[in-house]
DOLOPA-897126 format. One line per 2 residues: number of its first residue (from 1); for each residue x, y, z of C-alpha. Coordinates in nm, 4 decimals, padded with zeros to 6 digits, always signed. Layout:
BEGIN
NUM = X:Y:Z ~ ...;
! end
This chain:
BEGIN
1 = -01.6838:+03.4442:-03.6193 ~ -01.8713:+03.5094:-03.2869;
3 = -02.0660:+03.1032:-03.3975 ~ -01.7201:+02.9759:-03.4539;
5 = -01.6271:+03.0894:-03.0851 ~ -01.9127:+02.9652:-02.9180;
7 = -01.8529:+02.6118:-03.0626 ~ -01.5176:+02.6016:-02.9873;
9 = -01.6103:+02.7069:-02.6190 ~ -01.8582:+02.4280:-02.6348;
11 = -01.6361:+02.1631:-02.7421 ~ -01.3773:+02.2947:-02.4528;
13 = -01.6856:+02.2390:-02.2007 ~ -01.7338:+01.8949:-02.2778;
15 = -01.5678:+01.5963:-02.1710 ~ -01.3144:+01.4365:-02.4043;
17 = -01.3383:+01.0861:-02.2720 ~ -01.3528:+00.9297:-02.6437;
19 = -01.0602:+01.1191:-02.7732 ~ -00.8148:+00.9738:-02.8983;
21 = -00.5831:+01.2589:-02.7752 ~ -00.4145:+01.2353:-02.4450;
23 = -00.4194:+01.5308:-02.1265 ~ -00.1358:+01.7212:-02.1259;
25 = -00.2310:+01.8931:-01.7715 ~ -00.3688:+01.8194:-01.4893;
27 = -00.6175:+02.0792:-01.5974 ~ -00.7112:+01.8949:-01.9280;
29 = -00.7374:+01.5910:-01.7497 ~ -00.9807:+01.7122:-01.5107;
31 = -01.1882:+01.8741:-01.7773 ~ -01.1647:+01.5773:-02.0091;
33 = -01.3918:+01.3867:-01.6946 ~ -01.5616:+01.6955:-01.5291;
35 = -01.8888:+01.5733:-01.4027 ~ -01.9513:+01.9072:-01.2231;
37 = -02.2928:+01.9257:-01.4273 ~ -02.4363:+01.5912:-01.3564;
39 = -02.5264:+01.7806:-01.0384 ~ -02.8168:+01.9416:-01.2066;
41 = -02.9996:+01.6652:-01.2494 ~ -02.8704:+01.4195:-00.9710;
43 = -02.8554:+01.6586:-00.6995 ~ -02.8450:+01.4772:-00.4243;
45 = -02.5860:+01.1766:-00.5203 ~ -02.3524:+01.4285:-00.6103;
47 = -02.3850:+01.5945:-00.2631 ~ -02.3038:+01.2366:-00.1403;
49 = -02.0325:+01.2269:-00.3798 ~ -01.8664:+01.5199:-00.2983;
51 = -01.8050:+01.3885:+00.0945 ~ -01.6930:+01.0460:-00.0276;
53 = -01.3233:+00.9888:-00.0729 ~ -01.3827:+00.9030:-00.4314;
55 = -01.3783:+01.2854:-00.4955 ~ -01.0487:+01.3344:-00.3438;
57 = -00.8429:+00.9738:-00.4297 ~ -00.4675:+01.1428:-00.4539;
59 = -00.5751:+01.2685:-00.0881 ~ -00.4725:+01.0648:+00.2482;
61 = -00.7131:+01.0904:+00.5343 ~ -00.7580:+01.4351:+00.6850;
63 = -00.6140:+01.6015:+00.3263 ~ -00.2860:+01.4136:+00.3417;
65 = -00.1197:+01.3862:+00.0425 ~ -00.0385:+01.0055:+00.0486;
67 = +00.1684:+01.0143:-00.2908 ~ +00.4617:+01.2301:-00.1611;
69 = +00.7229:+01.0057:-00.1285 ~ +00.6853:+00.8652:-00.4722;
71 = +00.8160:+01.2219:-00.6192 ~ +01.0877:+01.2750:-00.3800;
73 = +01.4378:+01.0547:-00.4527 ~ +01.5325:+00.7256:-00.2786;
75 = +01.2252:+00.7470:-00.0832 ~ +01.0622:+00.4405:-00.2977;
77 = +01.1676:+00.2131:-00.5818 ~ +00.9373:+00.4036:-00.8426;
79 = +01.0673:+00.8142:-00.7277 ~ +01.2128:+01.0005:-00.9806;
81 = +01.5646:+01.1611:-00.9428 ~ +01.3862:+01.4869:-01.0244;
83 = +01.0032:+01.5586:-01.0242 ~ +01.0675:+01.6960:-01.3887;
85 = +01.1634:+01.3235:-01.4902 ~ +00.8330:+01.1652:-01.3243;
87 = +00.5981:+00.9749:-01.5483 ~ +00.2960:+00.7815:-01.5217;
89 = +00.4534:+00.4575:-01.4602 ~ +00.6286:+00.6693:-01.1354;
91 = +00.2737:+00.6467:-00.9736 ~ +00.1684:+00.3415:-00.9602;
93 = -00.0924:+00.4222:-00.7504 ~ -00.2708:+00.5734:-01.0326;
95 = -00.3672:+00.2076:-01.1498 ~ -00.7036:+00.2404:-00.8922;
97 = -00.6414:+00.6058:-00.7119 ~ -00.6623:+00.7631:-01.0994;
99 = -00.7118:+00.5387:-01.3560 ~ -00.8045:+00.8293:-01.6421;
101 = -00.4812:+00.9358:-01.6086 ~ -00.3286:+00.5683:-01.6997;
103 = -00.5060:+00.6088:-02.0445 ~ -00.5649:+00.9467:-02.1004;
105 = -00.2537:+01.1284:-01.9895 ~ +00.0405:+01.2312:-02.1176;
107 = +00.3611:+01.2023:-01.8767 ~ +00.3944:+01.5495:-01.8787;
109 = +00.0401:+01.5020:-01.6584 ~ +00.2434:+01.3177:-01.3544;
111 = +00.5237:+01.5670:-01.3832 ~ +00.2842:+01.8487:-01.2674;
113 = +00.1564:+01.6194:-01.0132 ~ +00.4846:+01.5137:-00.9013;
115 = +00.5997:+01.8621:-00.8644 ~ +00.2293:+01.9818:-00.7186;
117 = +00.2862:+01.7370:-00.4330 ~ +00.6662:+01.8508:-00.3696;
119 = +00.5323:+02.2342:-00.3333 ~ +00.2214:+02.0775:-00.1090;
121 = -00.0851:+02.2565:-00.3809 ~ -00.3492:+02.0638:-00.2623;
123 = -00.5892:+02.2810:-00.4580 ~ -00.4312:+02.1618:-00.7894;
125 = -00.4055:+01.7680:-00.6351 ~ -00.7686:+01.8284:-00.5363;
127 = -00.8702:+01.8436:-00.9100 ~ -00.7969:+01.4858:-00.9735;
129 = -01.1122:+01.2682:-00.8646 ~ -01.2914:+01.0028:-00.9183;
131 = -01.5762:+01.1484:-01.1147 ~ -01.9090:+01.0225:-01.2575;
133 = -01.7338:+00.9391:-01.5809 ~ -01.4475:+00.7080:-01.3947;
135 = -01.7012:+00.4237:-01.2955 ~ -02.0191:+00.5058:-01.5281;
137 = -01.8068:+00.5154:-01.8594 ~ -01.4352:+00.4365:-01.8158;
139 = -01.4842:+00.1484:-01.5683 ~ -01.8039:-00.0154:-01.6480;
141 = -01.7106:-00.2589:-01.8716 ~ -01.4660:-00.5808:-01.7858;
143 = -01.5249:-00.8162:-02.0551 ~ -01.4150:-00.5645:-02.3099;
145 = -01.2968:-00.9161:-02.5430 ~ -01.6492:-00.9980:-02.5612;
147 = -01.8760:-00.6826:-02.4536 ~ -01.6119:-00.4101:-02.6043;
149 = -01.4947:-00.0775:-02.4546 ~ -01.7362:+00.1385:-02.2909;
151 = -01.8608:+00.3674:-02.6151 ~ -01.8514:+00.7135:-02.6590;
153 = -02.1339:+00.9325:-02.5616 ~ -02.2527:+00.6469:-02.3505;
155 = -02.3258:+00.6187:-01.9742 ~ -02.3528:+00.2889:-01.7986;
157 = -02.5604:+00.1925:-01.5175 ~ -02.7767:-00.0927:-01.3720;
159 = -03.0763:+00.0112:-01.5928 ~ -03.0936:+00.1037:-01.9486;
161 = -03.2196:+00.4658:-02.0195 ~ -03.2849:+00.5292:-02.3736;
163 = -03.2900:+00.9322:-02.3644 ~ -03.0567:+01.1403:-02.1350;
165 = -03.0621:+01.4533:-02.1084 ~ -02.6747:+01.5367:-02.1832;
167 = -02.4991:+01.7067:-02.4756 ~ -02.2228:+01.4224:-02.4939;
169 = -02.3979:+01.0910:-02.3090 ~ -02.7278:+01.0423:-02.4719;
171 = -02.8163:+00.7476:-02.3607 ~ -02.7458:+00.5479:-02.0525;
173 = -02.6789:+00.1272:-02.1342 ~ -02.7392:-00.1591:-01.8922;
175 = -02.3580:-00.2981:-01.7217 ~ -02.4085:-00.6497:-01.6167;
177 = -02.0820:-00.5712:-01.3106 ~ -02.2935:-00.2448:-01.1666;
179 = -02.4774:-00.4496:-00.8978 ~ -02.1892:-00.6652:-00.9159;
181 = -01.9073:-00.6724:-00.6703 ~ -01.6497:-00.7104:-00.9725;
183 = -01.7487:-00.3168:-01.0233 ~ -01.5606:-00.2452:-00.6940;
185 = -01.3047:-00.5070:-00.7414 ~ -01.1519:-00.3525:-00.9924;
187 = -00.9712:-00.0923:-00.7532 ~ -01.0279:-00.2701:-00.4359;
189 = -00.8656:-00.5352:-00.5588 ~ -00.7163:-00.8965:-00.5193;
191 = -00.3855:-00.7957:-00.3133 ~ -00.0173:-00.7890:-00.4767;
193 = -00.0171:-00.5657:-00.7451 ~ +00.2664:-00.7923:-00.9497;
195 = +00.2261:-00.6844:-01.2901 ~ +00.4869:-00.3419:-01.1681;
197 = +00.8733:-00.3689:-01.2461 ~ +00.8109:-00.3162:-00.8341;
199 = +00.5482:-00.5136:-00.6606 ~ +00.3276:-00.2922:-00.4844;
201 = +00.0953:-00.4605:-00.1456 ~ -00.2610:-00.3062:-00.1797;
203 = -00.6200:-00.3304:-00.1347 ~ -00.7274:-00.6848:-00.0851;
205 = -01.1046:-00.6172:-00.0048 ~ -01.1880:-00.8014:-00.2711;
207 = -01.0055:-01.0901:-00.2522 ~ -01.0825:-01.1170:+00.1505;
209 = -01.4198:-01.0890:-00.0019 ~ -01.4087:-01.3783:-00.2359;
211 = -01.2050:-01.5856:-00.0346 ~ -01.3177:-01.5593:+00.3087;
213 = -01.6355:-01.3897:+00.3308 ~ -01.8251:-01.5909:+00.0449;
215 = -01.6633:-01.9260:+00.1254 ~ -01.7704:-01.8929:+00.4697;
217 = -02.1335:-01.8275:+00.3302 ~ -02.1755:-01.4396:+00.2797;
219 = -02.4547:-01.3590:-00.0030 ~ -02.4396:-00.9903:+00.0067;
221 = -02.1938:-00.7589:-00.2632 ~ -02.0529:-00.4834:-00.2034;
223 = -02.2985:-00.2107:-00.3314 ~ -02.5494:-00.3485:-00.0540;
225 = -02.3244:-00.3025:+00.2258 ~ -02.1506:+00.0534:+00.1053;
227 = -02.4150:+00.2209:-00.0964 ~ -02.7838:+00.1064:+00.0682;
229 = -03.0255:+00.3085:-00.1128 ~ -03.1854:+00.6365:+00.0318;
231 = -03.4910:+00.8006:-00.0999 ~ -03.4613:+00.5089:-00.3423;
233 = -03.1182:+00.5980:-00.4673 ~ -02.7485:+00.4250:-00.3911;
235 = -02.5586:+00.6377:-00.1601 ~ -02.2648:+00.7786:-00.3441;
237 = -02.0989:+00.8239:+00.0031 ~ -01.9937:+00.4797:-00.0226;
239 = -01.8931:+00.4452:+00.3845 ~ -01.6922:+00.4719:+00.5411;
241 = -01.5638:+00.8327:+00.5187 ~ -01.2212:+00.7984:+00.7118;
243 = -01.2093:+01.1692:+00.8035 ~ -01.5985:+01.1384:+01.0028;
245 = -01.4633:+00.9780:+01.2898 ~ -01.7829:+00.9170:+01.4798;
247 = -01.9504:+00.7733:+01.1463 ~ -01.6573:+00.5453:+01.1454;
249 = -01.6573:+00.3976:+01.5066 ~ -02.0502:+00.3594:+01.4362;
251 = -01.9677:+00.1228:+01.1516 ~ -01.6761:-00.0732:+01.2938;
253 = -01.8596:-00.1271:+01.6261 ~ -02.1493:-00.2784:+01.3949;
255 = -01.9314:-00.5038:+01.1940 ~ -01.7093:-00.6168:+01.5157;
257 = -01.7990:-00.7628:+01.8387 ~ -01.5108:-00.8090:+02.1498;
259 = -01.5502:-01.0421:+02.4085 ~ -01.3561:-01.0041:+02.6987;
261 = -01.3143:-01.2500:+03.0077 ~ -01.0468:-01.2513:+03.2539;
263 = -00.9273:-01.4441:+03.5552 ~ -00.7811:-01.2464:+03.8359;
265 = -00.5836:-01.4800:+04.1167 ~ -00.2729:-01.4873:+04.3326;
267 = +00.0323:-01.7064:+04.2278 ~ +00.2220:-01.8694:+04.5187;
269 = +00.5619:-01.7957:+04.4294 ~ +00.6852:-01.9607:+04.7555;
271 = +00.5695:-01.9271:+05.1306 ~ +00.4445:-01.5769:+05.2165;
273 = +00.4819:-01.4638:+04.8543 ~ +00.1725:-01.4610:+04.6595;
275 = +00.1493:-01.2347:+04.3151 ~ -00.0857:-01.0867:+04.1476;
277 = -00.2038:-01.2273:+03.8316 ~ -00.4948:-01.1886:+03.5462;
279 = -00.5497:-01.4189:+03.2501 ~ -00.6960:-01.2402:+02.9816;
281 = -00.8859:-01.3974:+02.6746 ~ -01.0371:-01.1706:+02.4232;
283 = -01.2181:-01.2705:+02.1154 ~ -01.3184:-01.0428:+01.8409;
285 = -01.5947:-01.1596:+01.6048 ~ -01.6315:-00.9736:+01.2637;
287 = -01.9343:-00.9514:+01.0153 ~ -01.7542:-00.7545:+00.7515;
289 = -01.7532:-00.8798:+00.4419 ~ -01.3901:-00.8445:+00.4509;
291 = -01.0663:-00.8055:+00.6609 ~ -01.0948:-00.4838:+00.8544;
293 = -00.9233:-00.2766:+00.8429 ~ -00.8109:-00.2652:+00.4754;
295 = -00.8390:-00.0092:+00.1804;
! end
């Protein structure tokens, strides 16, 4: 009895990614892509991790909770006349904010949320995140016609590992999109979301990318802008953090330049009348690799 126990605790302590069975909580859904004990091994990108706003997606800058008004009524097209009738397709947002929860939750998942963010419990909002599992499993294939769905018990990276040290992910398989910027496009996307009943304007990083910045002759993706390597590793930070102001200003004043000239003079309305004046020309040069600002 006390083996049968310790399996079943074993099997409750491992993510769920490949089952076929759906989160009925917010709580299952955060355990089905806990990556709490990558940490023991990659210390220091988790650290970096944990400041970047990839662990807290359903939050707005400074712990907002952006999502509100899609659980209150008649404050958007997709808000519920009650939180209890919210469901999945009520958040849209969940397309790129929480994408697990588009495939491996149950409605009953977006009720809690919807109510969660009606009583303001950011510590249960604060569960949902962007884990290791979102982009090194879930998201690292595209061309699933072709390549197939990421597999079970299988990380993906940049590099092929043939033993990790995991219960579930024993081995780690090369991605051809990890150094790609088609890896970030996927949430930071094109523009127009147009596929809702609803069309819902967000990110367009990546099409500014693609359409402005690489026309215009930009060579460098996304990873080598956002996640430049330290000690040898990507940062997991992924800049900017919105809520470090000064780290913020320190990037934007790098990626835009402002020229200002101006012309003072007096105007001669007519005799003995002369008025101040000042032409003002201001030009603002960007080397983003997209439109600033933008999400």
């Amino acid at each position: 009895m006390r083996l049968r126990w310790l399996l079943v605790g074993a099997l409750v302590a491992m993510p769920a990614v490949a089952s076929a069975q759906k989160a009925k909580t917010i709580d299952e859904l955060a355990q089905m892509f806990d990556s709490s004990r990558c940490k023991s091994c990659h210390a220091e990108i988790y650290a970096q991790w944990e400041k970047s706003h990839h662990a807290r997606p359903m939050m707005g800058v400074a712990g907002g909770l952006k999502d509100t008004p899609l659980a209150m009524k008649g404050a958007t097209p997709f808000s519920p006349d009650d939180p209890s009738k919210a469901t999945i397709a009520t958040f849209p947002c969940f397309k790129c904010h929480l994408p697990q929860a588009v495939t491996h939750a149950e409605d009953s998942v977006a009720v809690e949320y919807a109510q969660a963010l009606i009583a303001k419990d950011k510590a249960k909002i604060g569960k949902l995140q962007i884990t290791c599992l979102v982009c090194h499993n879930e998201k690292a294939i595209v061309h699933r016609l072709s390549d197939g769905k990421p597999q079970p018990g299988v990380l993906y990276s940049s590099k092929e590992v043939a033993s990790h040290p995991d219960k579930v992910f024993k081995s780690v398989k090369k991605s051809g999109i990890f150094k790609q910027s088609l890896m970030c496009g996927q949430c930071h996307g094109l523009g127009p979301n147009l596929e809702f009943e609803n069309p819902v304007q967000c990110a367009t990083l990546y099409g500014s990318y693609l359409h402005a910045y690489i026309p215009a002759g930009g060579t460098q993706t996304c990873q080598e802008c956002h996640m430049k390597p330290i000690n040898g590793q990507a940062d997991h930070l992924i800049a900017p953090n919105w809520d470090d102001v000064p780290g913020v200003s320190k990037i934007l004043q790098e990626a835009l330049s402002l020229d200002v000239q101006t012309l003072g003079y007096e105007w001669l309305e007519k005799a003995k009348t002369h008025v101040p004046k000042v032409v003002v020309n201001t030009k603002i040069n960007s080397t983003a690799g997209h439109r600033v600002p933008d999400g």
